[in-house]
FIMI-408829 format. One line per field, with one value per residue (C-alpha): x, y, z; residue in three letters. Coordinates in Angstrom, 1 decimal, padded with zeros to 4 digits, m for minus. Example, Ala and Ser with C-alpha at 12.3 -4.5 7.8 and 13.67 -1.06 7.14 Angstrom:
x <- [012.3/013.7]
y <- [m004.5/m001.1]
z <- [007.8/007.1]
res <- [ALA/SER]
END
This chain:
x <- [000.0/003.0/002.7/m000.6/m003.0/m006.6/m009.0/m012.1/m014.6/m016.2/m013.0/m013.1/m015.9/m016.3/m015.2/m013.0/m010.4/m009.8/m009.4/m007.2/m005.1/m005.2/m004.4/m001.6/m000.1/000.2/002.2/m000.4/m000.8/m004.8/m006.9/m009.9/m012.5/m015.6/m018.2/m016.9/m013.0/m013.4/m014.1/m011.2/m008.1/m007.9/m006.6/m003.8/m001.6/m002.4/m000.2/003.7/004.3/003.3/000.8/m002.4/m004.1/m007.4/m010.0/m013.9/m016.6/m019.8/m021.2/m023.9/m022.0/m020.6/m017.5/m016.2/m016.2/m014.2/m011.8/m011.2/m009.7/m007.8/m004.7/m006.0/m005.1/m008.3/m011.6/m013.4/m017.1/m017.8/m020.7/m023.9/m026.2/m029.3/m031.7/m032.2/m032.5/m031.1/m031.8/m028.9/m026.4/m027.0/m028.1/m027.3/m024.0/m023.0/m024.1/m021.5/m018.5/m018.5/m019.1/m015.8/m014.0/m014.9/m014.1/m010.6/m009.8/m009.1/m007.5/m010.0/m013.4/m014.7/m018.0/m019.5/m023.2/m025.2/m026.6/m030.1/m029.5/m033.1/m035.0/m037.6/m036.7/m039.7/m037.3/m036.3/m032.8/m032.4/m034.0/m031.4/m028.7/m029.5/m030.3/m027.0/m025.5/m027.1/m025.5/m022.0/m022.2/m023.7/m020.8/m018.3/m018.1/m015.2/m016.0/m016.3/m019.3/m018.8/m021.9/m021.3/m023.9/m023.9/m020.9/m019.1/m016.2/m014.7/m016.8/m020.2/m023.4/m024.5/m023.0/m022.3/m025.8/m027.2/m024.6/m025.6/m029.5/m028.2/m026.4/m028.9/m032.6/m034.2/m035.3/m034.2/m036.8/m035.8/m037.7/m037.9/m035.9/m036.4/m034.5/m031.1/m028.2/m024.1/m022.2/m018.6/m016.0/m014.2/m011.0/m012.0/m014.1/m011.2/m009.0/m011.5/m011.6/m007.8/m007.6/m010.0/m008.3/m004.9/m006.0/m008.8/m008.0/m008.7/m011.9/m013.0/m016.6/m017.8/m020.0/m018.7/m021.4/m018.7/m020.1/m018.9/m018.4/m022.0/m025.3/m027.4/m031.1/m031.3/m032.4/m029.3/m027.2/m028.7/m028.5/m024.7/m023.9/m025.8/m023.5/m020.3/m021.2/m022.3/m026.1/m029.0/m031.8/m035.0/m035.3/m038.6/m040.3/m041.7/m044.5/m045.0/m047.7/m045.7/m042.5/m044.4/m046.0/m042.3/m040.7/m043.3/m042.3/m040.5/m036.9/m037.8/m035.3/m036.2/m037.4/m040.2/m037.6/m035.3/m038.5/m038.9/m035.3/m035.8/m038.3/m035.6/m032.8/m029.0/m027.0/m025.1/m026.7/m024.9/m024.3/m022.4/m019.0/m017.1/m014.2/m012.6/m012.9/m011.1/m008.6/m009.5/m010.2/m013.8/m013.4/m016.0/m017.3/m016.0/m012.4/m011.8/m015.7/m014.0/m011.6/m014.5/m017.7/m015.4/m016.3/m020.2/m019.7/m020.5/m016.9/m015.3/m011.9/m011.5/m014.5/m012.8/m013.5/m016.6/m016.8/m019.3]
y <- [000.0/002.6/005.4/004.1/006.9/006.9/008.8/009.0/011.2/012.3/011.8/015.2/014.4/012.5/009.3/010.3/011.8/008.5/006.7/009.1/008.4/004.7/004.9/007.4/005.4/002.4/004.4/005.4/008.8/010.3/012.3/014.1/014.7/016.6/019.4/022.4/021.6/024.0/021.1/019.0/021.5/018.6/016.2/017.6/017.8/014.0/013.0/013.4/016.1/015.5/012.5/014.5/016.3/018.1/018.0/019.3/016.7/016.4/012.5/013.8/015.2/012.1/015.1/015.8/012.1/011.1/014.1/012.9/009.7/010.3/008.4/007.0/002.8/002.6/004.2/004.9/006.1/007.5/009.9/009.6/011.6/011.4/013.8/015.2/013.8/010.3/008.9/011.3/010.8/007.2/005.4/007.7/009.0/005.9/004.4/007.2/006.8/003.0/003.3/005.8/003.4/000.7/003.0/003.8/000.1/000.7/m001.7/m001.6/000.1/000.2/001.2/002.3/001.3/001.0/m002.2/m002.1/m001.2/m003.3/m002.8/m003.3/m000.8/000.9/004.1/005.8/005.9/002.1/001.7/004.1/002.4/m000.9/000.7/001.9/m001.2/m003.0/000.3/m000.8/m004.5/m004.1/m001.5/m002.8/m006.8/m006.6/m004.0/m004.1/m003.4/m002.0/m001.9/000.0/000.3/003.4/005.2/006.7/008.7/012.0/014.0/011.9/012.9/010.3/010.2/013.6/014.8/012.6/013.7/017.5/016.5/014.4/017.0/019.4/018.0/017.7/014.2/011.8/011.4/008.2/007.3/003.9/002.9/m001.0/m000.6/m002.4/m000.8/m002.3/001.0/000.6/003.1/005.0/004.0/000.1/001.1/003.1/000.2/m001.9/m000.1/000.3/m003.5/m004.0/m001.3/m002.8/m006.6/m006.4/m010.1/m011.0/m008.7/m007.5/m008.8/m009.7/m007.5/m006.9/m006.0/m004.0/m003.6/m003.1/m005.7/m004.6/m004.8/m002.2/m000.9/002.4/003.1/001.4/003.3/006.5/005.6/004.2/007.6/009.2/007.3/008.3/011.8/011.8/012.1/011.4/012.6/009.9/008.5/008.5/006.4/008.9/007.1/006.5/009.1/011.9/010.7/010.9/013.7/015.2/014.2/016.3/019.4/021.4/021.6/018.8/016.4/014.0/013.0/010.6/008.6/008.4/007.2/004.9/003.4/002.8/000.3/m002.1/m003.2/m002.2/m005.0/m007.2/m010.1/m013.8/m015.2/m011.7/m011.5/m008.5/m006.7/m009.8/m011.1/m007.8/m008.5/m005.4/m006.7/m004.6/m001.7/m001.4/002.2/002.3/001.6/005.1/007.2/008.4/010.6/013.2/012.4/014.2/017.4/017.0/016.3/019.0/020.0/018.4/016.8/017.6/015.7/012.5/009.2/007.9/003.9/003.1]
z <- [000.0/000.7/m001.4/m003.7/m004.0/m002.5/m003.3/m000.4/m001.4/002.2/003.5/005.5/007.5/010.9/010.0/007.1/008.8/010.7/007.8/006.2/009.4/009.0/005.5/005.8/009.0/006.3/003.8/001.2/m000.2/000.1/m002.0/m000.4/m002.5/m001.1/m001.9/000.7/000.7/003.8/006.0/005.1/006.1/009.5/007.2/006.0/009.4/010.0/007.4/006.2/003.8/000.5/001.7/001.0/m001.9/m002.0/m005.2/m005.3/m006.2/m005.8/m005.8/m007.7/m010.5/m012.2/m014.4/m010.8/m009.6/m012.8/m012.1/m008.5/m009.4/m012.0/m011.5/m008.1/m007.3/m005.1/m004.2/m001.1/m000.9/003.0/002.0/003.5/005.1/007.6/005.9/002.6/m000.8/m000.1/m003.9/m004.9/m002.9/m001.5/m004.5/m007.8/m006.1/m005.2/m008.3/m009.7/m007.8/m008.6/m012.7/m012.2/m010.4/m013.0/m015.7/m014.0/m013.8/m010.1/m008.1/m004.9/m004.3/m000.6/m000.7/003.2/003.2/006.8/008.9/008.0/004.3/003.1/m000.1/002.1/005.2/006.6/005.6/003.2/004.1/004.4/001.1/m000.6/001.0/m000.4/m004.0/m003.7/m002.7/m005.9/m007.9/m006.7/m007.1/m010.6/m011.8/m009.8/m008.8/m006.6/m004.4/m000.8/001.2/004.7/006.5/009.9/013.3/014.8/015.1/017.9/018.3/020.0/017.4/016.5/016.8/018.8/022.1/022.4/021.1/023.9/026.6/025.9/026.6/029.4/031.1/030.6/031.0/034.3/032.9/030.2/027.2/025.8/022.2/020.7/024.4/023.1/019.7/020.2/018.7/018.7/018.4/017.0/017.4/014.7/014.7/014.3/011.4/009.9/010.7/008.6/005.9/005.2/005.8/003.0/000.5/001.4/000.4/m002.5/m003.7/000.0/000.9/m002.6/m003.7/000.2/002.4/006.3/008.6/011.5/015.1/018.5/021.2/023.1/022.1/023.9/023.9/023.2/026.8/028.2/026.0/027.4/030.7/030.2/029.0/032.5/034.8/032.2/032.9/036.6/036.0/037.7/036.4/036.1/032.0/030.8/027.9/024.7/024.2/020.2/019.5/021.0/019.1/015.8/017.1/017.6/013.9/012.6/013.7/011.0/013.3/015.5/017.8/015.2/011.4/010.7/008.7/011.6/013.8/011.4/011.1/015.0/014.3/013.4/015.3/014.1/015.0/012.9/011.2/013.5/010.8/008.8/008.9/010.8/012.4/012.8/009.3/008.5/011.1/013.8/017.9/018.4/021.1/023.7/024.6/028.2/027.0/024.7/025.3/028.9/026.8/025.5/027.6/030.4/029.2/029.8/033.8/036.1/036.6/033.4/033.9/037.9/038.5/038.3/035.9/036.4/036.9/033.5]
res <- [UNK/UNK/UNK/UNK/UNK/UNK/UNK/UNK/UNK/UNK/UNK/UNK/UNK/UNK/UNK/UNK/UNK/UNK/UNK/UNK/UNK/UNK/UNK/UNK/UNK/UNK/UNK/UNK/UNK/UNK/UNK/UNK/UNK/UNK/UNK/UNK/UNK/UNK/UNK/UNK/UNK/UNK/UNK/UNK/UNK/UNK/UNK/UNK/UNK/UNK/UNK/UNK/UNK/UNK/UNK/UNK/UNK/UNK/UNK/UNK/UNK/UNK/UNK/UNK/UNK/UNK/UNK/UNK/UNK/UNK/UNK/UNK/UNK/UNK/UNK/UNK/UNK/UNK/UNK/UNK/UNK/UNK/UNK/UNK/UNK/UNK/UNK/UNK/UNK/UNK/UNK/UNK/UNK/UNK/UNK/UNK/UNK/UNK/UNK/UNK/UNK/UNK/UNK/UNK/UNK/UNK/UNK/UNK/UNK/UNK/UNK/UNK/UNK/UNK/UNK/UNK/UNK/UNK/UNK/UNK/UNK/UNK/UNK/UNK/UNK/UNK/UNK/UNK/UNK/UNK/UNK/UNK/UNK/UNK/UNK/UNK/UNK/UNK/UNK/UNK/UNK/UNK/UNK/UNK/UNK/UNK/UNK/UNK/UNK/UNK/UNK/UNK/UNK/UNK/UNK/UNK/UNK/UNK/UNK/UNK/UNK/UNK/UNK/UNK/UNK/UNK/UNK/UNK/UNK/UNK/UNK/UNK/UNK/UNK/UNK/UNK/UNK/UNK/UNK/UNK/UNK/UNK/UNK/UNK/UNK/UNK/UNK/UNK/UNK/UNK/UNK/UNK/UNK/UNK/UNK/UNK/UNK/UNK/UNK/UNK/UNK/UNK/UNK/UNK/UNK/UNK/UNK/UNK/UNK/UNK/UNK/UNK/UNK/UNK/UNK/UNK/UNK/UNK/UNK/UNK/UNK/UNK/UNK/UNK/UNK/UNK/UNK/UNK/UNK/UNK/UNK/UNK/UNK/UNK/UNK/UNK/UNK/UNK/UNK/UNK/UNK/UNK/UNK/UNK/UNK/UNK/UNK/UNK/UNK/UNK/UNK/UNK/UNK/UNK/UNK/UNK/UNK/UNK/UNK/UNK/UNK/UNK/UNK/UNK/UNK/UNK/UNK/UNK/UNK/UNK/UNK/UNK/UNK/UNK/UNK/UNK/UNK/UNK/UNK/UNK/UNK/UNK/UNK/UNK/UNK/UNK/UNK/UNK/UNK/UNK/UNK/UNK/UNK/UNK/UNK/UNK/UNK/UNK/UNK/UNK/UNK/UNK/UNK/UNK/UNK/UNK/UNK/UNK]
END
């Protein structure tokens, strides 16, 4: 892998700049390629001189995707969003990046899906996922499918959104508290990916569902972050008129996709191969989360670690 070129389009956001890291720590040389290049200047320092280069595209806009790789050896597709038009970028833009790959006669595409990507999700955004899934495979045999749970990391929007309620509310709304999630931290995702860039002839072709070490209800994952912070306050169950109620609101703590996606479970299939099929020990979230959830406590990092 030492000095191949990669091109990651979303490789500036959250989980991005991790894998940048991992690939970069392995030798290879990285090409960012996103919409606002704004919001990839933290890459740049995480790498050697030289080890990083910088190129608008839009998914959507199949002249910029070709562009990107130009001279690339493999292909990584991060982008994704929670709201918005998710045809475009999950299905068409994905559908994009892997006919450009093909095209290119890359050597690896890595293609980051979602647990629960289902032609038949109850959501939209699980839908798209697997329509772009079907894109990849259909332009791009050997390319591998990533399919993460919910991410976590120093700056995701899962713990953290939920700490700054925590720490706030004088109670703990909890909605969908049955749905069971297996969150999966950053860096062993990263570490995943680069695995599977680094060895197409061993990976390429096969779908990984990656997931953490703990499967947790999404009230025990609130409450797990309440003791992490020092928080008492009583949880409460939204019942599931209020919550649709709620993801109505123009603005609201919530969409009526997302309440739909938390009809379903997001934990890896027991019979889908993982982090360990792509050689990466799973982290659990009270082994790394005590390193940011610090500064939620009521007097941040002199209040002490708190046993989670």
């Amino acid at each position: 892998m030492k000095d191949s070129l990669v091109t990651i389009f979303g490789g500036g956001g959250f989980l991005g700049r991790q894998v940048a890291q991992a690939l970069m720590a392995r030798g290879a040389r990285v090409r960012i390629a996103q919409r606002d290049l704004a919001t990839a200047v933290k890459v740049k320092p995480l790498g050697a001189l030289g080890q990083t280069q910088f190129v608008a595209a839009d998914i959507r806009k199949p002249e910029t995707v070709v562009r990107a790789i130009v001279g690339s050896h493999a292909v990584i597709n991060l982008v994704g969003i929670l709201a918005g038009d998710f045809e475009a970028f999950h299905h068409q833009g994905a559908a994009n990046v892997a006919q450009a790959a093909a095209t290119a006669n890359v050597q690896a595409l890595v293609h980051v899906s979602a647990i629960g990507a289902d032609a038949e999700s109850p959501s939209a955004y699980g839908r798209s996922k697997a329509a772009g899934e079907a894109a990849v495979k259909a332009a791009f045999p050997g390319a591998t499918i990533i399919r993460p749970s919910i991410i976590f990391g120093p700056e995701d929007q899962f713990l953290n959104r939920f700490a700054d309620l925590i720490r706030s509310a004088p109670v703990i709304p909890v909605i969908s508290g049955a749905t069971k999630f297996q969150p999966v931290y950053v860096a062993d995702v990263a570490d995943a990916i680069a695995n599977a860039v680094a060895q197409p002839d061993v990976h390429g072709g096969k779908t990984y569902e990656v997931a953490g070490p703990q499967i947790l209800s999404m009230k025990e994952i609130n409450a797990w972050i309440a003791r992490a912070i020092g928080r008492h306050q009583p949880m409460i169950d939204v019942p599931g008129g209020m919550a649709s109620l709620l993801a109505m609101l123009p603005g609201g703590p919530i969409t009526r996709d997302q309440l739909a996606m938390l009809g379903r479970d997001n934990v890896a299939a027991p019979d889908a191969e993982g982090l360990a099929a792509l050689g990466v020990a799973p982290t659990p979230m009270g082994a790394v989360a005590d390193k940011w959830m610090v500064r939620y406590r009521k007097h941040g990092r002199f209040a002490g670690r708190i046993s989670a």
